[in-house]
N, CA, C and O atoms as a Maestro MAE file, in Angstrom:
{
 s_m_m2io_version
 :::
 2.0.0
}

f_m_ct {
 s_m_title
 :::
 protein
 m_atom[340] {
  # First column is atom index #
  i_m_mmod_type
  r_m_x_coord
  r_m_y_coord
  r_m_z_coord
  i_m_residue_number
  s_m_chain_name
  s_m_pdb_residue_name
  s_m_pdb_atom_name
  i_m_atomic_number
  :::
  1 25 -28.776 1.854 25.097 1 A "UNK " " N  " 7
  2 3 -28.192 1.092 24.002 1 A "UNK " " CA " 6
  3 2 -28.652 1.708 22.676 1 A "UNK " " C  " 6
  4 15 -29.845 2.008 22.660 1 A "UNK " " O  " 8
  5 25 -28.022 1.933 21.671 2 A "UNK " " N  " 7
  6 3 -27.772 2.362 20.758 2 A "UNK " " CA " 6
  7 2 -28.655 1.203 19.873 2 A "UNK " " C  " 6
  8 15 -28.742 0.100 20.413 2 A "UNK " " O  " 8
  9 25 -29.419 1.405 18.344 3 A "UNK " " N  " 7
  10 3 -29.788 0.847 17.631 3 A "UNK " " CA " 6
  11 2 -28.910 1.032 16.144 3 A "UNK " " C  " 6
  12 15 -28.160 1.992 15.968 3 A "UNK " " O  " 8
  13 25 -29.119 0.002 15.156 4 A "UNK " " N  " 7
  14 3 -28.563 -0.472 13.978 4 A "UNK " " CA " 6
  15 2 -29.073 1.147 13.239 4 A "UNK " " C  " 6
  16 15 -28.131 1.737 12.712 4 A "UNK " " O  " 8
  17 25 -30.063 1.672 13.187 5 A "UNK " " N  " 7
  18 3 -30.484 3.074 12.625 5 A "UNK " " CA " 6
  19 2 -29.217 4.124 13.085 5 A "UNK " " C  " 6
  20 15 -28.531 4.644 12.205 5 A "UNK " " O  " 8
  21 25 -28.995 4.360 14.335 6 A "UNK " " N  " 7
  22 3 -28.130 5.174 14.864 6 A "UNK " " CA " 6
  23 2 -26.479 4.839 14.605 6 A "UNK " " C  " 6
  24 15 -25.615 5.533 14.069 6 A "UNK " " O  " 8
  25 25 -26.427 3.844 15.049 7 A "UNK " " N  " 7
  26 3 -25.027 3.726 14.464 7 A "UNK " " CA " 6
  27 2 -24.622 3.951 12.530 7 A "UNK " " C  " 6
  28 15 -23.617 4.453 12.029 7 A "UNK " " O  " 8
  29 25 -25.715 3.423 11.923 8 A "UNK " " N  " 7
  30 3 -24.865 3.967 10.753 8 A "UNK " " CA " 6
  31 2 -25.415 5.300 10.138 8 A "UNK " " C  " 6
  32 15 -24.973 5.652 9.045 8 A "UNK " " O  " 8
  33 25 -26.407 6.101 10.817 9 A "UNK " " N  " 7
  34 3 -26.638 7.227 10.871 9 A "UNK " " CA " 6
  35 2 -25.209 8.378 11.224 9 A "UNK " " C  " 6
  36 15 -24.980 9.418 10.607 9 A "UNK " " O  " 8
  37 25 -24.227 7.692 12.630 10 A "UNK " " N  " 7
  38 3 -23.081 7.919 12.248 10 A "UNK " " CA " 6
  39 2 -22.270 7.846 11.607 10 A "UNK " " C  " 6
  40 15 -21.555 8.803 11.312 10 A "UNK " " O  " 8
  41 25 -22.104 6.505 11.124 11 A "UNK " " N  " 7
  42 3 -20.769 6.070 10.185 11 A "UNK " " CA " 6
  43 2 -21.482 7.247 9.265 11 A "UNK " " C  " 6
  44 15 -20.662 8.161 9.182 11 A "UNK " " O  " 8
  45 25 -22.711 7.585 8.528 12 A "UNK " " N  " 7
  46 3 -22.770 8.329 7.394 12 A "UNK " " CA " 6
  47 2 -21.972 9.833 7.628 12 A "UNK " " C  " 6
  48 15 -21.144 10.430 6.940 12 A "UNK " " O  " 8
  49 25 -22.513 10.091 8.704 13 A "UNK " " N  " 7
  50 3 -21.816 11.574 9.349 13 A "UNK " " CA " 6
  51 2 -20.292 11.721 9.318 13 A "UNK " " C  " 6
  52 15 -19.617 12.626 8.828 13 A "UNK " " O  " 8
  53 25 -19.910 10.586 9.975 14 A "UNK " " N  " 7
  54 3 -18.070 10.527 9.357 14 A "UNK " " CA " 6
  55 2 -17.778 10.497 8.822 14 A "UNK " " C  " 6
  56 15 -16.750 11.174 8.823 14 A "UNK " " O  " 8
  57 25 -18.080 9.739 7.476 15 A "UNK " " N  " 7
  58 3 -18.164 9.617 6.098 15 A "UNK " " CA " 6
  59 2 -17.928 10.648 5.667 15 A "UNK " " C  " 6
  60 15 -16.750 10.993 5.578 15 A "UNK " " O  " 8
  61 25 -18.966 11.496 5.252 16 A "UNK " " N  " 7
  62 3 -19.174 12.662 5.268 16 A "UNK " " CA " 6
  63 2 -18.284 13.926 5.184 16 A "UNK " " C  " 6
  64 15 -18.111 14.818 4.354 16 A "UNK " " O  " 8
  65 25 -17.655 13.522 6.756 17 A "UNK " " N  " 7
  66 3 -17.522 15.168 7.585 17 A "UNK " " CA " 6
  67 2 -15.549 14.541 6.732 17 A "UNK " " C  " 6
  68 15 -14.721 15.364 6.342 17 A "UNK " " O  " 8
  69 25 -15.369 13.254 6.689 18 A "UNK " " N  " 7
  70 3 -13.840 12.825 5.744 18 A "UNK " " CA " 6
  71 2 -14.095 13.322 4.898 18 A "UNK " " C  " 6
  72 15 -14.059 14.485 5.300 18 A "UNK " " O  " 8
  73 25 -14.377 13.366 3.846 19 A "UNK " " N  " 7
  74 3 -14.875 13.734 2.070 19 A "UNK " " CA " 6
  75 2 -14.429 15.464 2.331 19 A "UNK " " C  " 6
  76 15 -13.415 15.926 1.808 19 A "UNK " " O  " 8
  77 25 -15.235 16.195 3.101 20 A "UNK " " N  " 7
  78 3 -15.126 17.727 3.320 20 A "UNK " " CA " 6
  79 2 -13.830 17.981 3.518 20 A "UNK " " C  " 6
  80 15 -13.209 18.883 2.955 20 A "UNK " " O  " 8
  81 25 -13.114 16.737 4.794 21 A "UNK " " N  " 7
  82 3 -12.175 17.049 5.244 21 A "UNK " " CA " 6
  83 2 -11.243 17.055 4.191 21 A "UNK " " C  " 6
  84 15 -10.614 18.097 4.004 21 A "UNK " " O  " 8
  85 25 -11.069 16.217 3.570 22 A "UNK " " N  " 7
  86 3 -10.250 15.593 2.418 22 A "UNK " " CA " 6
  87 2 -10.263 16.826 1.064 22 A "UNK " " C  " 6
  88 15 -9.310 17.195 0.376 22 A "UNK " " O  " 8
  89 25 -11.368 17.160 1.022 23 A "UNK " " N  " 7
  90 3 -11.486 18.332 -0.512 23 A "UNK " " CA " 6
  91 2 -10.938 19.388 0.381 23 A "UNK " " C  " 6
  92 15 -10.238 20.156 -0.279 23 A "UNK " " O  " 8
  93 25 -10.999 19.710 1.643 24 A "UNK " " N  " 7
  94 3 -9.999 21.074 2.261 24 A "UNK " " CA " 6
  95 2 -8.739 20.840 1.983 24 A "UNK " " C  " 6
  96 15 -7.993 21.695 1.505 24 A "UNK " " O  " 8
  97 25 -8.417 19.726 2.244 25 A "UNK " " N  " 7
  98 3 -7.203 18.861 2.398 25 A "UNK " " CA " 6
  99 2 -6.188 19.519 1.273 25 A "UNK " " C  " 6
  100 15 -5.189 20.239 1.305 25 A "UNK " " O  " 8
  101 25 -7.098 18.793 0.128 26 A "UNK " " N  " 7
  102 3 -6.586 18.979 -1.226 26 A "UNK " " CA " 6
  103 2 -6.178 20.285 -1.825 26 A "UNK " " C  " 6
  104 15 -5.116 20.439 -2.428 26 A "UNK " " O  " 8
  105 25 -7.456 21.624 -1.548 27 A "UNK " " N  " 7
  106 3 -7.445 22.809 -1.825 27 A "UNK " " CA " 6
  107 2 -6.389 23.187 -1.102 27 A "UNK " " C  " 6
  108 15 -5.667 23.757 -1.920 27 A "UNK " " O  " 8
  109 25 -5.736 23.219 0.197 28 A "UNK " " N  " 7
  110 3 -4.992 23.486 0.634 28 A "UNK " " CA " 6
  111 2 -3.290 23.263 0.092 28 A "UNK " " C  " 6
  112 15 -2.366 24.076 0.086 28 A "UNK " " O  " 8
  113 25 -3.331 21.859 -0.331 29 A "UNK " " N  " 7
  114 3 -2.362 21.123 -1.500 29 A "UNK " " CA " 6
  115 2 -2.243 22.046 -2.040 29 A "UNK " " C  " 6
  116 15 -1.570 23.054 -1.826 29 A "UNK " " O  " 8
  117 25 -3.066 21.692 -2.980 30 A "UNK " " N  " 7
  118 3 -2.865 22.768 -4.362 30 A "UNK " " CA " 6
  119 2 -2.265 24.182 -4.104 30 A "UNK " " C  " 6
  120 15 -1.204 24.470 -4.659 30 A "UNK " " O  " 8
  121 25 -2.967 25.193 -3.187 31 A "UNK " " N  " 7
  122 3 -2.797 26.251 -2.817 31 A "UNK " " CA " 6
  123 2 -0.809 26.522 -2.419 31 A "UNK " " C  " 6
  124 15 -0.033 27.415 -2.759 31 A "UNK " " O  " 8
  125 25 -0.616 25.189 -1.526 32 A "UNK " " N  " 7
  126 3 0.860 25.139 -1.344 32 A "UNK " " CA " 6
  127 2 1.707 24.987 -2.495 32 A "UNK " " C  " 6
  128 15 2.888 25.327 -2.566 32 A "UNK " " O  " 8
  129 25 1.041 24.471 -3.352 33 A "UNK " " N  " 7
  130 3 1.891 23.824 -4.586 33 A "UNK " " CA " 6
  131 2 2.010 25.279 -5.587 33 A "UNK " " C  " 6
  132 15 2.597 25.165 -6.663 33 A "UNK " " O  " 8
  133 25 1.548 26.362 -5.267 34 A "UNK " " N  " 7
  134 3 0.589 27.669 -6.185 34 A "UNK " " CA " 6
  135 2 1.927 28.415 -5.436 34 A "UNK " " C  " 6
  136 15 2.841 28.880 -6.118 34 A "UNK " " O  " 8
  137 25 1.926 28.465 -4.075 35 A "UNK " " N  " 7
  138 3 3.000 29.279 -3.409 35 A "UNK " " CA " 6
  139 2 4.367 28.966 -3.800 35 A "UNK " " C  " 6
  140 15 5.187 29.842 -4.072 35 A "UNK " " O  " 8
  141 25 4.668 27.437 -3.835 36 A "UNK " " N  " 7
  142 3 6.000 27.146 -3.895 36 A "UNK " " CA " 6
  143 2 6.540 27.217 -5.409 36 A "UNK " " C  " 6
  144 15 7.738 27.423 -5.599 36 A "UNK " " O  " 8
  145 25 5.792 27.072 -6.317 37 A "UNK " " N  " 7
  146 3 5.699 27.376 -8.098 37 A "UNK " " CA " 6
  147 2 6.596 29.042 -7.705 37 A "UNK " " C  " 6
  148 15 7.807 29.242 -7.797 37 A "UNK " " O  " 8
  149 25 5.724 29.847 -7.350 38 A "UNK " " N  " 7
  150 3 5.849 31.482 -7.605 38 A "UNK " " CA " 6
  151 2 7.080 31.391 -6.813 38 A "UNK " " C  " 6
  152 15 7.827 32.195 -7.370 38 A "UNK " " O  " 8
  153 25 7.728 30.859 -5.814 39 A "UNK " " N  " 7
  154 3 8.957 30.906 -4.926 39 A "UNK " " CA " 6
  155 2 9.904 30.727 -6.085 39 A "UNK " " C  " 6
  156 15 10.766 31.546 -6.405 39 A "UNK " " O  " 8
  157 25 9.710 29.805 -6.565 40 A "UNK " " N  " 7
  158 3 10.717 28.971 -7.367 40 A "UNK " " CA " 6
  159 2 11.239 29.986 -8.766 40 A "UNK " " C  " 6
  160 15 12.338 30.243 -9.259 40 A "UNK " " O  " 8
  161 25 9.833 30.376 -9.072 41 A "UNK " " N  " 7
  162 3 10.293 31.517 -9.801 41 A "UNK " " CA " 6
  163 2 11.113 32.878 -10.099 41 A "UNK " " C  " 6
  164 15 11.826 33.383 -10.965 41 A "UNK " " O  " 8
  165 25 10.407 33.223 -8.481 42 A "UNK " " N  " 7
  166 3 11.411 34.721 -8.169 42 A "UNK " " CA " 6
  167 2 12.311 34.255 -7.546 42 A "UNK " " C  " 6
  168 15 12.940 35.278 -7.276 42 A "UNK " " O  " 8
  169 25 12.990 33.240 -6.994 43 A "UNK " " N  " 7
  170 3 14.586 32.802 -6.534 43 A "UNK " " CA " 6
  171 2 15.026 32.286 -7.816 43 A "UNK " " C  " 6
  172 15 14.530 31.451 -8.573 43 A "UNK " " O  " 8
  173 25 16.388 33.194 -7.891 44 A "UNK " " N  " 7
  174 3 17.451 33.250 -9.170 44 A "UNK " " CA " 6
  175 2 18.345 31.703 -8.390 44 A "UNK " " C  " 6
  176 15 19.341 31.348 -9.021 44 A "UNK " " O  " 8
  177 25 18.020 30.928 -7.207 45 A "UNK " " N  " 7
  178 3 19.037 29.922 -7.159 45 A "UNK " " CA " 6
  179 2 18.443 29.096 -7.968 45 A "UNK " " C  " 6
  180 15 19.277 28.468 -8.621 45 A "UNK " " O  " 8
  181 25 17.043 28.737 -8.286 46 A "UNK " " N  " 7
  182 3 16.576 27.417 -9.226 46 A "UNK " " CA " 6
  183 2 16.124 27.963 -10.260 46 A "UNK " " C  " 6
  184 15 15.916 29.161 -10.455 46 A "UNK " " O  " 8
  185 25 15.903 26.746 -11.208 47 A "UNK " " N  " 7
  186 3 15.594 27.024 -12.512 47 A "UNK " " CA " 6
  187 2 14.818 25.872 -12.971 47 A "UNK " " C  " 6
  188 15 14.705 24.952 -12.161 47 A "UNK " " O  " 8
  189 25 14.268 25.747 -14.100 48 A "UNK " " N  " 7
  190 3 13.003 24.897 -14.563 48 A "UNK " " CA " 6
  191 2 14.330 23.879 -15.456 48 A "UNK " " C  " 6
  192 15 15.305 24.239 -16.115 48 A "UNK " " O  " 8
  193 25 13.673 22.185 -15.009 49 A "UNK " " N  " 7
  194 3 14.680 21.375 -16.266 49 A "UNK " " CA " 6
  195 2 13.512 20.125 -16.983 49 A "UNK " " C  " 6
  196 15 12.485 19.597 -16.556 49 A "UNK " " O  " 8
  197 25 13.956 20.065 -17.704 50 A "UNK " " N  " 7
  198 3 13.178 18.911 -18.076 50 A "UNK " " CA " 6
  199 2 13.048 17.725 -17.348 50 A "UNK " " C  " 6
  200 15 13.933 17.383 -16.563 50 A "UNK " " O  " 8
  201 25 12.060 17.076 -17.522 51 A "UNK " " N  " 7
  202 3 11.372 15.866 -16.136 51 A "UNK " " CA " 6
  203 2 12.753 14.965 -17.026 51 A "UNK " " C  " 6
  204 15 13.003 14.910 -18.230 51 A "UNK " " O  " 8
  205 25 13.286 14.486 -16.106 52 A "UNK " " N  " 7
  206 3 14.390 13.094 -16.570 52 A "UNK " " CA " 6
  207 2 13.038 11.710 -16.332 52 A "UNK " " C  " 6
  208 15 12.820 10.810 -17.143 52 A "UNK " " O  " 8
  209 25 12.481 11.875 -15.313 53 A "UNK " " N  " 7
  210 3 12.115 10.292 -15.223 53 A "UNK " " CA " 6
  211 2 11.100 10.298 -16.668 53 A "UNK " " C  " 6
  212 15 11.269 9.223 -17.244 53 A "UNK " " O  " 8
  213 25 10.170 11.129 -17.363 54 A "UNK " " N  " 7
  214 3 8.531 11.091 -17.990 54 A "UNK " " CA " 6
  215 2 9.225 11.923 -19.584 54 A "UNK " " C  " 6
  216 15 8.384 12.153 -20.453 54 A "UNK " " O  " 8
  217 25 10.627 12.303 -19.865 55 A "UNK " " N  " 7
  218 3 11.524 12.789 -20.898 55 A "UNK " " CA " 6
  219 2 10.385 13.887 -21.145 55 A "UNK " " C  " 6
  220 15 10.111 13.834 -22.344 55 A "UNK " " O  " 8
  221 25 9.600 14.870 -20.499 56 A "UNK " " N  " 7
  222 3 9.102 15.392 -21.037 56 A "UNK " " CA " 6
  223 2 7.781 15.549 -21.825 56 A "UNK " " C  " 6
  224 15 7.500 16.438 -22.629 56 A "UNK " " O  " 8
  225 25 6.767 14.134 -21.287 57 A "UNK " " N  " 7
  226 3 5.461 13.573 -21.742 57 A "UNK " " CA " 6
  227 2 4.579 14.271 -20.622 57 A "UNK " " C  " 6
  228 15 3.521 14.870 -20.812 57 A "UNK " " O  " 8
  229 25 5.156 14.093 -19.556 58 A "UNK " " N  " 7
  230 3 4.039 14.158 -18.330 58 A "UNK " " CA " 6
  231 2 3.428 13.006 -18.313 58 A "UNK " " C  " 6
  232 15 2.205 13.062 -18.180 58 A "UNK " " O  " 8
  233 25 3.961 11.877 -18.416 59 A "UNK " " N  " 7
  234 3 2.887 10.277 -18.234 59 A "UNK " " CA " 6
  235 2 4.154 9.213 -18.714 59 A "UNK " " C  " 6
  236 15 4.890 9.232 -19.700 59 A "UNK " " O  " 8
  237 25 4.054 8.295 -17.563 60 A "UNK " " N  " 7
  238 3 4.851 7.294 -17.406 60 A "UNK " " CA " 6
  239 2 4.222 6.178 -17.898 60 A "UNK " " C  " 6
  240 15 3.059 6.453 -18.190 60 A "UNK " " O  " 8
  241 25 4.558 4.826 -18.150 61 A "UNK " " N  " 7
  242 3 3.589 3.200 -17.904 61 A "UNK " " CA " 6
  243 2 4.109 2.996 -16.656 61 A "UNK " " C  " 6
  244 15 5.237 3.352 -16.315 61 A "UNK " " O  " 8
  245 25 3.023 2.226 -15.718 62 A "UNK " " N  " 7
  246 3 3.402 1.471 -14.632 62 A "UNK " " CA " 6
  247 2 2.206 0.571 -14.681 62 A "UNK " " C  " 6
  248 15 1.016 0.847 -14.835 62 A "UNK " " O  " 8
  249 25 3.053 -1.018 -14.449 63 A "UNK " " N  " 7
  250 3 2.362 -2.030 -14.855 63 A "UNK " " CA " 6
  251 2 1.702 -2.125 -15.699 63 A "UNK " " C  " 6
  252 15 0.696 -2.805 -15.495 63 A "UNK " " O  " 8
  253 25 1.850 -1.620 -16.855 64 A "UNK " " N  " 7
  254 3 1.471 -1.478 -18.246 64 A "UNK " " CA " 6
  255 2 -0.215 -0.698 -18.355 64 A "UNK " " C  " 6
  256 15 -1.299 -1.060 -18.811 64 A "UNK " " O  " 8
  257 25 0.243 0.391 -17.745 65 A "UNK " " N  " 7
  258 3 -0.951 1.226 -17.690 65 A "UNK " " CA " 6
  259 2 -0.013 2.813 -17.728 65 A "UNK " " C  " 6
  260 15 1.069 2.937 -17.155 65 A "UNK " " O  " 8
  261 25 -0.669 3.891 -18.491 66 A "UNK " " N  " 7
  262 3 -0.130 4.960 -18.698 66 A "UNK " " CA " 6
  263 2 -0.878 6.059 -17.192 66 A "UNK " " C  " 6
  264 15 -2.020 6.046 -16.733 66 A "UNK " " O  " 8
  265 25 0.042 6.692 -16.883 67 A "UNK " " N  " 7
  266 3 -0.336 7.528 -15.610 67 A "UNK " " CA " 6
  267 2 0.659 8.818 -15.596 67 A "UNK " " C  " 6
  268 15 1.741 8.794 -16.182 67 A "UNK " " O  " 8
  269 25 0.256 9.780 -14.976 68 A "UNK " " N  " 7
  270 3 0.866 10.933 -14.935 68 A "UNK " " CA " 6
  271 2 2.082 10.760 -14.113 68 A "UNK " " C  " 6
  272 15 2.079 9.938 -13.197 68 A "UNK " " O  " 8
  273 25 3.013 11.405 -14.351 69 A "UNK " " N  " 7
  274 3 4.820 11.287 -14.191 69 A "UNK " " CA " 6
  275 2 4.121 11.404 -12.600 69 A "UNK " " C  " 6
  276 15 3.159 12.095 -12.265 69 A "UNK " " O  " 8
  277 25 4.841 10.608 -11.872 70 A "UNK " " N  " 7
  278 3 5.144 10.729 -10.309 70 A "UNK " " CA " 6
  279 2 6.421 11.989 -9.667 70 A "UNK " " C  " 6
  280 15 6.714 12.386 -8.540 70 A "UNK " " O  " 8
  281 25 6.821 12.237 -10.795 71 A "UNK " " N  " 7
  282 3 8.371 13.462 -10.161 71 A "UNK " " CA " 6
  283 2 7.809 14.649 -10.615 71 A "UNK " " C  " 6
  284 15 8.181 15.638 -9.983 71 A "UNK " " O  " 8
  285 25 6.974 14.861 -11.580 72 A "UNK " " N  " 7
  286 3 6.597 16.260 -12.114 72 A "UNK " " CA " 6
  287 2 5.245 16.229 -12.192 72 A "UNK " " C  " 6
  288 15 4.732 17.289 -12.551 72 A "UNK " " O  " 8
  289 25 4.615 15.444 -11.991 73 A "UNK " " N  " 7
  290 3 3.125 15.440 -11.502 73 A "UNK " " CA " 6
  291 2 2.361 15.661 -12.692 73 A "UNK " " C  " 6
  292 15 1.183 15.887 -12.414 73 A "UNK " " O  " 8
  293 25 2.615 15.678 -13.946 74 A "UNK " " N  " 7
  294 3 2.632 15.538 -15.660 74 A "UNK " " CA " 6
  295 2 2.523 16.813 -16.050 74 A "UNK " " C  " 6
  296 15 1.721 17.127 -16.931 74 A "UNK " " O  " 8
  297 25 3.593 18.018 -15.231 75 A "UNK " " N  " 7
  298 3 4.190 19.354 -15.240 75 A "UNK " " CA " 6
  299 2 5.164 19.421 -16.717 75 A "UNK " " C  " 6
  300 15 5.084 20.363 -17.505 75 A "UNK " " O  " 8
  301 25 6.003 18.332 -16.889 76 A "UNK " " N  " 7
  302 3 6.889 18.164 -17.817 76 A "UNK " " CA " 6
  303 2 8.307 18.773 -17.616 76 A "UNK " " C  " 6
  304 15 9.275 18.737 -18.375 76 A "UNK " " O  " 8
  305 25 8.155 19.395 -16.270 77 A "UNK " " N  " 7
  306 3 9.316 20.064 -15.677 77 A "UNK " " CA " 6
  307 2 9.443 19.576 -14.350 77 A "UNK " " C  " 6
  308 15 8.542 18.976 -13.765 77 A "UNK " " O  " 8
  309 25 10.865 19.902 -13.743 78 A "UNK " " N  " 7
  310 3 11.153 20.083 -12.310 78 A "UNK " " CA " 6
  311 2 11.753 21.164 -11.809 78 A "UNK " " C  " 6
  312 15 12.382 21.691 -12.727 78 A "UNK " " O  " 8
  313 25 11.863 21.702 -10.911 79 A "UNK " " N  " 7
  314 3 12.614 22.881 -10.531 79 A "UNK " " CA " 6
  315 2 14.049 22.245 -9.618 79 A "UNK " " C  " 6
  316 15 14.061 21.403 -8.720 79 A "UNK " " O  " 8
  317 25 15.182 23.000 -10.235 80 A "UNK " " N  " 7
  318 3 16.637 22.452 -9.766 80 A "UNK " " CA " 6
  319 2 17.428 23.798 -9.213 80 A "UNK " " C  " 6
  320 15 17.436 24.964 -9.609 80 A "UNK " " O  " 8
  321 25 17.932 23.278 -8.380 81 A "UNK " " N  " 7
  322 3 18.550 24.491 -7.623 81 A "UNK " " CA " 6
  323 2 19.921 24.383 -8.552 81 A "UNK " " C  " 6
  324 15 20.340 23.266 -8.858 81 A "UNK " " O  " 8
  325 25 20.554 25.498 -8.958 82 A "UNK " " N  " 7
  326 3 21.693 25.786 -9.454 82 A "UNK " " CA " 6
  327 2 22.860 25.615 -9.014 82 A "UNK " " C  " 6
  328 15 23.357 26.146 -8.021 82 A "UNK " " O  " 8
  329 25 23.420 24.735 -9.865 83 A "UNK " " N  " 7
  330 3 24.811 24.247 -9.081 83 A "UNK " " CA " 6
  331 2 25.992 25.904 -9.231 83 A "UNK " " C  " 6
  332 15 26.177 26.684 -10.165 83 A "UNK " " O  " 8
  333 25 26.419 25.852 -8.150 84 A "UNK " " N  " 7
  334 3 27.370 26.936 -7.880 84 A "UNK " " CA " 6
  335 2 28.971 26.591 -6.836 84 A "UNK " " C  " 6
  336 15 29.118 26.131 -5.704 84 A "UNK " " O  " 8
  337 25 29.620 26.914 -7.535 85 A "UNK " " N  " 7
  338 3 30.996 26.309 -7.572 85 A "UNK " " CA " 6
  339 2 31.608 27.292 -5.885 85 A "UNK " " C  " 6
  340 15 32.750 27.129 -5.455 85 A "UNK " " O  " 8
  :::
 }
 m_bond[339] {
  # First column is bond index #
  i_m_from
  i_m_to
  i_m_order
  :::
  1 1 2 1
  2 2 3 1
  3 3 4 2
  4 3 5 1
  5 5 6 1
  6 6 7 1
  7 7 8 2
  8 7 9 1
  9 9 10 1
  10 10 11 1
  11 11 12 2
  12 11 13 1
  13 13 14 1
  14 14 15 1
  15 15 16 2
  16 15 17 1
  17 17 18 1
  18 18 19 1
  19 19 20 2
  20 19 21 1
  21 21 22 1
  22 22 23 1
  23 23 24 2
  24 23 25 1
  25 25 26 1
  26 26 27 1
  27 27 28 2
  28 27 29 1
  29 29 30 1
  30 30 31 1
  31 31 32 2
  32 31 33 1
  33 33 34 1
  34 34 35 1
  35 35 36 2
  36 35 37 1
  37 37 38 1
  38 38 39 1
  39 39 40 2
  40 39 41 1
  41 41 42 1
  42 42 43 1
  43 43 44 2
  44 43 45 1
  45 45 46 1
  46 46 47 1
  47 47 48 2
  48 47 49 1
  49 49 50 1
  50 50 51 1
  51 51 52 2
  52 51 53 1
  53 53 54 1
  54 54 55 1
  55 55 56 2
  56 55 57 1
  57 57 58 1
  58 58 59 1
  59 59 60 2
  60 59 61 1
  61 61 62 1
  62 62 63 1
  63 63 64 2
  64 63 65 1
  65 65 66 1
  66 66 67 1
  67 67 68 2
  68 67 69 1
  69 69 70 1
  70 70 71 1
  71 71 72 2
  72 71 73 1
  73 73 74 1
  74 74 75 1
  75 75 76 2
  76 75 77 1
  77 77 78 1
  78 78 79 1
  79 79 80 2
  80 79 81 1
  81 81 82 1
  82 82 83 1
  83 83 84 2
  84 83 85 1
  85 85 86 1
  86 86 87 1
  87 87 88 2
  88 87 89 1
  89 89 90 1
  90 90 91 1
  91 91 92 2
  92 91 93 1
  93 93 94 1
  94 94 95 1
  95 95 96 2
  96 95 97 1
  97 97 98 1
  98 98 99 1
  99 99 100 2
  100 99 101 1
  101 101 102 1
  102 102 103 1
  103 103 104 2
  104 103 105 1
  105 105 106 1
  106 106 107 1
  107 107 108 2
  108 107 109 1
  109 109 110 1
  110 110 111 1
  111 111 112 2
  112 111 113 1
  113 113 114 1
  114 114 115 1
  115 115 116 2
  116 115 117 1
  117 117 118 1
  118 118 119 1
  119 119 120 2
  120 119 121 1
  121 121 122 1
  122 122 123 1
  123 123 124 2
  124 123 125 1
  125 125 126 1
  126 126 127 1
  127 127 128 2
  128 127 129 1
  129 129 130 1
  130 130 131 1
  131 131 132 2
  132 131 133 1
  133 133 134 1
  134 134 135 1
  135 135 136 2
  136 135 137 1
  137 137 138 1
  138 138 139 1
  139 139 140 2
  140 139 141 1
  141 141 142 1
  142 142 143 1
  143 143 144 2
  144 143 145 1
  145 145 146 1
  146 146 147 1
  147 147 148 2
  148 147 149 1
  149 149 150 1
  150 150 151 1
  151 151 152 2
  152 151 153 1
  153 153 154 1
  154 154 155 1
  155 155 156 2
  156 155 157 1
  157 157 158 1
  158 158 159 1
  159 159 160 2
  160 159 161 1
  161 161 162 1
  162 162 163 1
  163 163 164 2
  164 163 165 1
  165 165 166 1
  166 166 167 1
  167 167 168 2
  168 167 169 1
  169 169 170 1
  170 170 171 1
  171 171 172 2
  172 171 173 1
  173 173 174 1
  174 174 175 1
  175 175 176 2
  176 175 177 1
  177 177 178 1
  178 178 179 1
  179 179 180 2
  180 179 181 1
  181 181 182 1
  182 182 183 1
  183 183 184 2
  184 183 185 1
  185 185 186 1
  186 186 187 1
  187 187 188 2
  188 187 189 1
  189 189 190 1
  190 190 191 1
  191 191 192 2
  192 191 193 1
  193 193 194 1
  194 194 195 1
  195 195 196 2
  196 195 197 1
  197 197 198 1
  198 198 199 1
  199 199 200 2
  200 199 201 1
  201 201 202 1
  202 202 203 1
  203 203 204 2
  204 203 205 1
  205 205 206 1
  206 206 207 1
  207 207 208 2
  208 207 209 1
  209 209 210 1
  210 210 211 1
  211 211 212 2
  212 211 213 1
  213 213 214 1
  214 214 215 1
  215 215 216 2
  216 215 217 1
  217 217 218 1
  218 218 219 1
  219 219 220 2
  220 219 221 1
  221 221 222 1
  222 222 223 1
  223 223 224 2
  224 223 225 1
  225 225 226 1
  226 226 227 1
  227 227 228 2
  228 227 229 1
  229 229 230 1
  230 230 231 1
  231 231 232 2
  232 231 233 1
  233 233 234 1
  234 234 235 1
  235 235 236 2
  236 235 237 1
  237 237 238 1
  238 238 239 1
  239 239 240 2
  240 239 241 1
  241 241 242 1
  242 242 243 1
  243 243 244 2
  244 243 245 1
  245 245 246 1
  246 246 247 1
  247 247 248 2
  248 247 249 1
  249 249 250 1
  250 250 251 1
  251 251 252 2
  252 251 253 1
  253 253 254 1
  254 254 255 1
  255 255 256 2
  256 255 257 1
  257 257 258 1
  258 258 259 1
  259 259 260 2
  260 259 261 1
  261 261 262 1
  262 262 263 1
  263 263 264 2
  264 263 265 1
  265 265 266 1
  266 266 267 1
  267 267 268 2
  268 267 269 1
  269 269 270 1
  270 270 271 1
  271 271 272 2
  272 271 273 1
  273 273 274 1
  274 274 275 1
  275 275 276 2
  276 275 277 1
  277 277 278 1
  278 278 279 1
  279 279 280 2
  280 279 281 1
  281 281 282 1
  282 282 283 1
  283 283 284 2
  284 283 285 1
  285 285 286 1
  286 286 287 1
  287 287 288 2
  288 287 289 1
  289 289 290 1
  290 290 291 1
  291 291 292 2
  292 291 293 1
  293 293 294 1
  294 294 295 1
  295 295 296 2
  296 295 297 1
  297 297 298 1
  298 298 299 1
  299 299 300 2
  300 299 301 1
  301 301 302 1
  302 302 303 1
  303 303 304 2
  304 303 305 1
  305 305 306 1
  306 306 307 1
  307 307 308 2
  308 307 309 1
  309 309 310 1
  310 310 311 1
  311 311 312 2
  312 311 313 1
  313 313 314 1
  314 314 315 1
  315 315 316 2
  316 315 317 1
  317 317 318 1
  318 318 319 1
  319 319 320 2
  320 319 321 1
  321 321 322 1
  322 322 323 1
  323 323 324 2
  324 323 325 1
  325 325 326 1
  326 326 327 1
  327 327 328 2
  328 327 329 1
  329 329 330 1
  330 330 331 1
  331 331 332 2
  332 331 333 1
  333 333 334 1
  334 334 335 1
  335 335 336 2
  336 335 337 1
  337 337 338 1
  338 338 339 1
  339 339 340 2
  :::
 }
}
């Protein structure tokens, strides 16, 4: 049988080993978000437009609190694929 020391000697270890997991997590994010930017660039089908939902602030109100645009991530842009007839 296991004691009150040991068990949250684990929970700390999980704790833990989430947080690491989570900042890989993120770096990895970002890193995707780094690739798909430079895609967007060298393909002549899209092009950069102004954020419609944040007009170009990068920060919305929600529930009367100011926060970074949810569609452009407070980029101030979006990337739009080119309409072609």
């Amino acid at each position: 049988m296991t004691n009150i020391e040991e068990i949250n000697k684990e929970k700390e270890d999980i704790l833990f080993e989430t947080r690491i997991l989570k900042l890989e997590i993120d770096e990895m994010y970002n890193r995707f978000r780094e690739i798909e930017e430079q895609e967007f660039e060298l393909d002549d089908r899209f092009t950069k437009i102004s954020c419609p939902h944040c007009k170009m602030t990068g920060i919305v109100k929600e529930n009367e609190k100011r926060v970074v645009c949810p569609t452009c991530n407070g980029r101030k842009f979006i990337w739009a694929k080119k309409y072609e007839d």
